[in-house]
Every structure is written in structure tokens, then in C-alpha cells.
N, C-alpha and C positions, 0 to 999 in steps of 0.2 A: 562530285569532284573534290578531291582532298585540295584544301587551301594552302594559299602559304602567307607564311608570316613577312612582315615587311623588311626584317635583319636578313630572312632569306632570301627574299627578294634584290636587297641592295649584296649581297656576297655573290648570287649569281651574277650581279652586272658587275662587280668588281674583275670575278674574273673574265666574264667577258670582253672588259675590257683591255684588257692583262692578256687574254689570249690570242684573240681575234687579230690586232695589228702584226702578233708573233707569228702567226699561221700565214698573215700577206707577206709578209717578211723573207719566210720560208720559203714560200712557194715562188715568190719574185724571184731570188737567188739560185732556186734550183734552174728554173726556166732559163733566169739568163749563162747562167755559167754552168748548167747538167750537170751539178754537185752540188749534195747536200752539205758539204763542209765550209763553215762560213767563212776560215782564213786562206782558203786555199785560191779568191782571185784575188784580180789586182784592186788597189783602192777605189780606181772610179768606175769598179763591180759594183759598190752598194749603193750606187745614185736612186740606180730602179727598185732595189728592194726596198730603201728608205722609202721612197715614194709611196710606195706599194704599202709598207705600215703603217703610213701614215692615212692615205686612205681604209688603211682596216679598221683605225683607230677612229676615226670621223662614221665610218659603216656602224662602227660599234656605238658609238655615241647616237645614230640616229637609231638603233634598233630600240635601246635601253628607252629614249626619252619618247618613242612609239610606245612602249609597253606602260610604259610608266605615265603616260598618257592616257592609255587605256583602264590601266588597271585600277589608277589612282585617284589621278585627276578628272575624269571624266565623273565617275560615281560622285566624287566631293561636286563637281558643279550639275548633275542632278542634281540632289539633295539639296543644294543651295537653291534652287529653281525650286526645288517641292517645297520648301519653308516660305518662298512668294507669294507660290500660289496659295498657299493656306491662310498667309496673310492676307490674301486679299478675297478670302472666303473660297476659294476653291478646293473640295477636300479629295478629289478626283486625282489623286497624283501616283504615279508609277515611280517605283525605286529600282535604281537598278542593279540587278546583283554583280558580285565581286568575287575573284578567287583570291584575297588579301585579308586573309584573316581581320584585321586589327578594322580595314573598311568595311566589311561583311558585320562584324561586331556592331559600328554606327550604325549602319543601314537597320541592323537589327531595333536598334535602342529607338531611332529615329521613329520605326514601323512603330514600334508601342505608343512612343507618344505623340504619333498622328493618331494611331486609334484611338488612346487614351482622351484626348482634345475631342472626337469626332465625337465620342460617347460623352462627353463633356456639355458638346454643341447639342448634342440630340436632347437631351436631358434638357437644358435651358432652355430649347425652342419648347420641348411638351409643357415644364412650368409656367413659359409666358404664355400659352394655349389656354392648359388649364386658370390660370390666372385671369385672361380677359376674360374665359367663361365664366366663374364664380362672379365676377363681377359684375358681369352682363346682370347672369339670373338672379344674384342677390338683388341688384336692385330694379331688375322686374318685379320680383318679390316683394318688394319695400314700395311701389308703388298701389300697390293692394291694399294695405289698412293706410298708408296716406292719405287715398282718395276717400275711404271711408270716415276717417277722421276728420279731414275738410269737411265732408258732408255734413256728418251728424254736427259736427260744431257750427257749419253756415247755418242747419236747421232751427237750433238753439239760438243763434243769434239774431234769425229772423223771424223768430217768434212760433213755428211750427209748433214747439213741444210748448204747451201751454200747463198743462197739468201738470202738478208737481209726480205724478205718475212719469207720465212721458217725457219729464226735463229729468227726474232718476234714472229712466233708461237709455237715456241718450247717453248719461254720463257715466254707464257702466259700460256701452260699447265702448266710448273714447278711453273708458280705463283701460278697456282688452285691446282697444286694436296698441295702443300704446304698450301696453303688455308686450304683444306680438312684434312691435315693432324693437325691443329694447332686447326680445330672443334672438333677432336676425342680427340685428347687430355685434350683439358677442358673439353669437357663432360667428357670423363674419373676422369678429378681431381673430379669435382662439384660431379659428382655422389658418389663417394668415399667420398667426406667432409659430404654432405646430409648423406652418407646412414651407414658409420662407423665410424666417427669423433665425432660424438656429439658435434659442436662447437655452442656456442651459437650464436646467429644473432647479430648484430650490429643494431637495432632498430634505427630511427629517425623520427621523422614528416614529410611527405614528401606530396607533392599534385600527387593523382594517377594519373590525367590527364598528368602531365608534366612527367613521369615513360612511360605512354602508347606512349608519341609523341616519345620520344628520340628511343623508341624501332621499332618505323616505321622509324625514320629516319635513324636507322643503316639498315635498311633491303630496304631502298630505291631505294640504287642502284641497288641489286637484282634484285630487280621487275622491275626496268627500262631496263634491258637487256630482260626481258621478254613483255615488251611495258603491264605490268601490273600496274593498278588504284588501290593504296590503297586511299580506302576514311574514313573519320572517322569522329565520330558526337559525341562529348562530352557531359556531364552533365553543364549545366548554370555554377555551382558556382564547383571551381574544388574540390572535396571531399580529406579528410585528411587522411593520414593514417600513421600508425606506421610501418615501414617496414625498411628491408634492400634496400637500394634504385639500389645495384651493383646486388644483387639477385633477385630481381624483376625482374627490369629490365633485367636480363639472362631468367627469366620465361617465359616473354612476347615477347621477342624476339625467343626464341625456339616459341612459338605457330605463332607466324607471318611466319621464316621462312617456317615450316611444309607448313603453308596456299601458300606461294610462290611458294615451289615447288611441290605442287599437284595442280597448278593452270593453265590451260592450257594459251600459249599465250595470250596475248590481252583480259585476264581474267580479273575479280573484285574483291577486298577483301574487306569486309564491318567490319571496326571495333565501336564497339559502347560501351561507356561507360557512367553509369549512378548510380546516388546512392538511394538505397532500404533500407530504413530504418536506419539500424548503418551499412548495408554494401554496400560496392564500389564495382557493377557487373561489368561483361564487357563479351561480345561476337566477336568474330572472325567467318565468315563467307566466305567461300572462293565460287568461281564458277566453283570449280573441281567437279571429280565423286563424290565423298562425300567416307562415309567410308561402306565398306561391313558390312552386321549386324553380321556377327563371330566376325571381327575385334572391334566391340565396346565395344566387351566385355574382351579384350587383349590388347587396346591400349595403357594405360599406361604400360604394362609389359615391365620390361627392356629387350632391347635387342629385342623389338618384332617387325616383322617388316611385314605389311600387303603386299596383293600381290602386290600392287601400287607401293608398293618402296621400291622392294627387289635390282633395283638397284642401286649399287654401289655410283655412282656416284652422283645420288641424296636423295637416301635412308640413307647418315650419318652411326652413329653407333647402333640409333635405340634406341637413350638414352634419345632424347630432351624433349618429350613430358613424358615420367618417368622424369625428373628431372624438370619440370614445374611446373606438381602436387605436387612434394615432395616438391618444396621451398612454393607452397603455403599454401600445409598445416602444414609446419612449421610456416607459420604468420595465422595459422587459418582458413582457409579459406578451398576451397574446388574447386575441375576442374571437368568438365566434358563433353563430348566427343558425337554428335548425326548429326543426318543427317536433315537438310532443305527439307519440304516437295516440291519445287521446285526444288529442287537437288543444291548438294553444301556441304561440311561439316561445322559443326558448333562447337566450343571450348567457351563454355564459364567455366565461375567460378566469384568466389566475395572472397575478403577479409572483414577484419571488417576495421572499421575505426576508428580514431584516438579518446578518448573520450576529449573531448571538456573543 
């Protein structure tokens, strides 16, 4: 149904109104006096036909301020009624439509930004979802080498570890679980900063070769307690990129460690970085089982942890690889997750690079 505009709107009832008392007018005059010539009776001829316009004109008036009732006012006080109910959490609301352009238009604007709000709502309610859950299972997590830390520490205190053998070892678990416990909680911060903060990055020029070495060399000595080879084969000229150089580098190091410890002893990780056009790849390749085909399709999920490494001890909090992809695609870029057809898993991704 073609609408009409509200200037149209008020010109029809103009004339309506303009006409309608003329037409009682007329027809009063004819009925009483069987002519339609208006000077032809006597003067108190036009008692009845005045009458007669006058109620055409009050006809008229109630017709216009029915439509305009309808038309107008009625839609403005839904809508006013549907902004209530949303205030008061109800997003259930029916609008109602209009043949008045200009109200048809609000209702229009209105629809967006109740959906816009709704998608709004749903989005904050999944954040504070996922939000008590990390929190839950982090610090389920966190209650794991706590309790072990107590332990070993009450056993030291109470005299258990008596040789200087077993008071050494006591005191390299409390360095690991401590270790462990100092992982969880930057994951915890970083994912928190990534996923609720909205802080912006601290961008700089940085060479991604010299991001990728620092990040095998913090995980060097890992893999040296495992008698594991990382090797790695650079691009010629080391590629530029704009990046947080402290977040990066947390990127690439989650994806190394992962590769460590799903990597059987006396394993190999092959890291290779090279540049594709305006972007800096790079692939991690470990000589573990590689990942189950369920798992590739949940491995960044926070918190998610394949059957590989539901343990404790080397399974983390299950946050590193979620918080690898999310720094890089906050520089743009992109991760992703698949199996080596000789067996092995493979992490690669690419940022953009720096424009020149």
C-alpha cells in the first residue's frame, strides 16, 4: 500500500474540511427550498442549511481527528509503550505499522535500534556467560598446583624431605608448580585485556624475524629438557611489520610452547617464516600426534582442551592458543590450526606488514 506523506495527509483534511460543511450546506438548501440556487429563498431559508454546515463541519472534524488518531497517534503511543517495555527488559515488542510515510520511517529507525540493542543485549549476556566461565575454570585450575605447592612446602616444613636430595626436589616442584601457576595467570590477565578491555595496541615497526627468534628463545630451554630440535628457516630480508612487539611475541610463544609440549621426546619443531606478498606467514610444525579432526574445529575455543592435554600439568588453562589468534587478529592478520599429511600438527597464520 502506497503511503502518504503527512503535508498530504493535512491538505486532504483541509479540504475536507472546506468541503464537507459546503456539501451539508447544499443539500440542506436544496431539501428545504427544491433549488439549488442559493439567493433565490427567503433569509430565514438558510437557518437549516447553516445548521446543516455546521454539523458537516464538526462531521468533518470528527472524521480528520479519527484518522489522525489512527494514523498517527495511535503508532507514536505504541512505540512509546515499546521503548517501556524494553526498558524494563522486555524485548518482545510489536510495532505497529502505518500508511504515513514520515511514521512508517520512525517505526522503521525504531525496528533497527531495538534489534540493534537486542544484538547488543545478547552479546553482553554471552560475554558475562563466557566471563563467569573462565573464571570458574581458571580458578579450578589454579587450585591444582596450589594444593601442590602447600603440600610439598608443608612436607619441607615438617621435616619429610630430610636429604638434601629430596629438600632439591621438593624445591624444583614448588619452582614448577609456581612456574605453572604465574602461566595461568597471564593468561588469565591477556585474555581478559584481549577479550573485555578494548585497550588499544601500542603499534611499532618491528622486524617479524627478530619477534619469531626471541620467542624460540624463551621456549628453548623447555624443549632442551625434552632433548627437542627447534629449527627455523627465515625469509632472506627480514619483513616489517607494525605490531605490538610484547604481544606478539606472547602470540608466538603460546603457539611454540603448545608445539613443545605435544611434542614427544627427542621430537622436531620446524618453524618457517616467509613473506607473501604484503604479508608475513609463518608456520609451526611439531612431530606430535598432530590434532584429532573434532579438535580442529574447537581449538581456539577458550578453555577447550583436546583429549591430548586434558592433563594438568601440561594441558595449561587452555587459553594460549584462544589468546594467540585473538592478538593476531587484533593486528589483522589471521591463525589457523591443521594436521601435516605425514603426521605432526601444523599452526600457521600471517600478519600484514608494515607499509613502506
Amino acid at each position: 500500500m502506497r503511503k502518504l506523506r503527512i503535508r498530504t495527509y493535512a491538505l486532504f483534511s483541509l479540504v475536507l474540511l472546506l468541503l464537507l460543511p459546503w456539501v451539508f450546506f447544499v443539500a440542506a438548501h436544496f431539501i428545504t427550498t427544491q433549488s439549488l440556487h442559493i439567493g433565490a429563498g427567503r433569509p430565514d431559508s438558510y437557518a437549516v442549511p447553516i445548521v446543516a454546515a455546521f454539523a458537516g463541519l464538526l462531521l468533518a472534524f470528527f472524521i480528520v481527528g479519527i484518522r489522525m488518531r489512527r494514523l498517527l497517534l495511535m503508532p507514536l503511543e505504541k512505540m512509546s509503550q515499546a521503548a517501556r517495555q524494553i526498558a524494563e527488559g522486555d524485548w518482545d515488542v510489536q510495532l505497529p505499522p502505518s500508511t504515513i510515510r514520515e511514521i512508517a520511517e520512525v517505526r522503521e529507525g525504531f525496528e533497527v535500534m531495538v534489534n540493534g540493542l537486542l544484538s547488543s543485549h545478547r552479546k553482553q549476556a554471552e560475554l558475562e556467560e563466557e566471563r563467569r566461565f573462565v573464571i570458574a575454570a581458571v580458578a579450578h585450575d589454579l587450585r591444582t598446583p596450589l594444593f601442590a605447592l602447600r603440600g610439598y612446602l608443608d612436607g619441607v616444613e615438617q621435616g619429610i624431605a630430610q636429604t638434601p636430595e629430596q629438600i632439591a626436589k621438593y624445591v624444583d616442584v614448588c619452582k614448577e608448580k609456581s612456574a605453572q601457576l604465574d602461566r595461568l595467570v597471564e593468561d588469565l590477565f591477556t585474555f581478559t585485556k584481549l577479550e573485555y578491555l578494548e585497550t588499544e595496541l601500542s603499534k611499532n615497526t618491528a622486524g617479524f624475524n627478530e619477534i619469531v627468534q626471541k620467542s624460540i628463545d624463551s621456549l628453548e630451554p623447555q624443549a632442551q629438557k625434552k632433548h627437542i630440535s627447534i629449527v627455523a628457516h627465515y625469509a632472506p630480508d627480514d619483513c616489517l611489520i607494525r605490531a605490538d612487539s610484547h604481544l606478539m611475541e606472547r602470540a608466538l610463544s603460546n603457539l611454540l610452547d603448545n608445539a613443545v609440549r605435544h611434542t614427544p621426546a627427542h621430537g622436531r619443531i620446524l618453524v618457517q617464516c616467509r613473506q607473501q606478498g604484503d604479508r608475513a606467514a609463518f608456520t609451526i610444525q611439531d612431530s606430535g600426534p598432530g590434532f584429532a579432526q573434532d579438535e580442529l574445529k574447537r581449538i581456539f575455543e577458550p578453555l577447550y582442551r583436546g583429549e591430548q592435554s586434558r592433563n594438568r600439568a601440561t594441558g595449561g588453562a587452555g587459553l594460549g592458543l584462544t589468546i594467540s589468534q585473538r592478538i593476531i587478529r587484533r593486528h589483522g592478520g589471521e591463525l589457523a590450526a591443521s594436521n601435516h599429511p605425514e603426521g605432526g600438527a601444523i599452526l600457521s597464520g600471517w600478519i600484514p606488514v608494515a607499509n613502506r
